[in-house]
C-alpha positions as CSV (number, residue, x, y, z in Angstrom):
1,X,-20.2,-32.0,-11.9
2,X,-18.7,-29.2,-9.7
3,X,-18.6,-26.0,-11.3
4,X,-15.1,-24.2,-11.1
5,X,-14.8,-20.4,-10.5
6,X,-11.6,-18.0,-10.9
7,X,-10.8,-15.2,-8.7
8,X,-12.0,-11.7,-10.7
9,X,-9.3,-9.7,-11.4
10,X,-9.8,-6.2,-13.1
11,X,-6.1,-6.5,-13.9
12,X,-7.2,-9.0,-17.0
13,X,-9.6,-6.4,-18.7
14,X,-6.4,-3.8,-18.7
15,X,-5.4,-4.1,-22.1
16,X,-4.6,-1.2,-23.8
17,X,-3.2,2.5,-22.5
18,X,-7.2,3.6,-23.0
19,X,-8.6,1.5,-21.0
20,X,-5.6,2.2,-18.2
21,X,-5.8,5.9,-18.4
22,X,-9.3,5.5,-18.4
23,X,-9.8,3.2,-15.3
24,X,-6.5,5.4,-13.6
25,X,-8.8,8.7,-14.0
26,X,-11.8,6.9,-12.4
27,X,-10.0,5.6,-9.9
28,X,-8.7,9.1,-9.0
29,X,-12.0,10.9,-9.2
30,X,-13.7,8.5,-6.7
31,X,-11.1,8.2,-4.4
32,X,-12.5,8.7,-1.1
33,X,-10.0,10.9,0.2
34,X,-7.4,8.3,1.7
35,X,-5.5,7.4,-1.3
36,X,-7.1,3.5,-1.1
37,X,-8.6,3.6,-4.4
38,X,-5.6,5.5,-6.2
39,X,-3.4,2.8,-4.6
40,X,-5.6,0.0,-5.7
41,X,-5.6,1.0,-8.7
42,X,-2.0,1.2,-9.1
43,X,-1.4,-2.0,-8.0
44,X,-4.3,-3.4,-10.4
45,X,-2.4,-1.6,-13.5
46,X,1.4,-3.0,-12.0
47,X,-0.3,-6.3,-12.6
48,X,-1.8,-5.8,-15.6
49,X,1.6,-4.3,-16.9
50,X,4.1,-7.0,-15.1
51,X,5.0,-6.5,-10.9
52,X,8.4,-6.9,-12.1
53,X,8.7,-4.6,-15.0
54,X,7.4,-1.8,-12.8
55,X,10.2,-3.1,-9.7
56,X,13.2,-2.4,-12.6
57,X,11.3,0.9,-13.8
58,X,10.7,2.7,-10.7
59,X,13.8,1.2,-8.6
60,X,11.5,-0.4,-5.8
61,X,11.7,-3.6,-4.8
62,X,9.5,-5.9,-6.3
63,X,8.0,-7.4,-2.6
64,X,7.9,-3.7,-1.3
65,X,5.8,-3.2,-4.1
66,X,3.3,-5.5,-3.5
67,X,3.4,-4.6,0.3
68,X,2.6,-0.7,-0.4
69,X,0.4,-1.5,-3.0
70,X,-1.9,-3.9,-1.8
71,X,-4.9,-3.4,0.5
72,X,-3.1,-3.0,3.6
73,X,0.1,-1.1,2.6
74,X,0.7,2.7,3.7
75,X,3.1,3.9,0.7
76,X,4.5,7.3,1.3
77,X,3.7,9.8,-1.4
78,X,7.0,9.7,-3.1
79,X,6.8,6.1,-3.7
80,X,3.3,6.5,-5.3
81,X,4.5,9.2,-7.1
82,X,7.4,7.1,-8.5
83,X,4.9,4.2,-9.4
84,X,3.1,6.5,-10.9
85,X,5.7,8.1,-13.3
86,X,7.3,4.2,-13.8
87,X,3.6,3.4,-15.3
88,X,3.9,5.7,-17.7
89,X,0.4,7.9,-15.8
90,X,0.1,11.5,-15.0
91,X,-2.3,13.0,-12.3
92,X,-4.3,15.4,-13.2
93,X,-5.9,18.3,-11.0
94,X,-8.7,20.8,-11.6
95,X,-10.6,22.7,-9.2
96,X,-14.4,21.9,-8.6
97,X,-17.1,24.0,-7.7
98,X,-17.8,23.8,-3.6
């Protein structure tokens, strides 16, 4: 009997505005500097909130959604920033100690 395996998506343990905020601020703390994990983790919380949902909230296409926010996209900052203020998140900056 062949066992069956699903894709892991973090998108499916999203489920309530803690656990979003809380994975958001992560996400934003360990970016490396690029913006790949603070895009990532956008398009994981678009998904867990509905692609299309997010398209009608932030006045993006849905497809040009998916294309900035997945691994390979290149968003410009003001479409982040729109996604960002469609989901509902704020960022949040503080100085650290060099």
């Amino acid at each position: 009997m062949a066992e069956k395996y699903s894709r892991w998506d973090s998108a499916d343990y999203l489920k309530t505005e803690e656990d979003i905020n809380d994975y958001f601020d992560i996400c934003v703390e360990e970016d490396p500097g690029d913006g790949s994990l603070i895009r990532r983790a956008l398009g994981t919380i678009a998904r867990a909130r509905g692609m299309t949902q997010l398209a009608r909230d932030s006045g993006l296409a849905r497809e040009g959604l998916y294309k900035a926010l997945s691994a390979d996209g290149n968003p410009e900052f003001a479409t982040i920033m729109k996604v960002i203020k469609a989901l509902g998140l704020k960022l949040h900056a503080q100085t650290t100690p060099h």
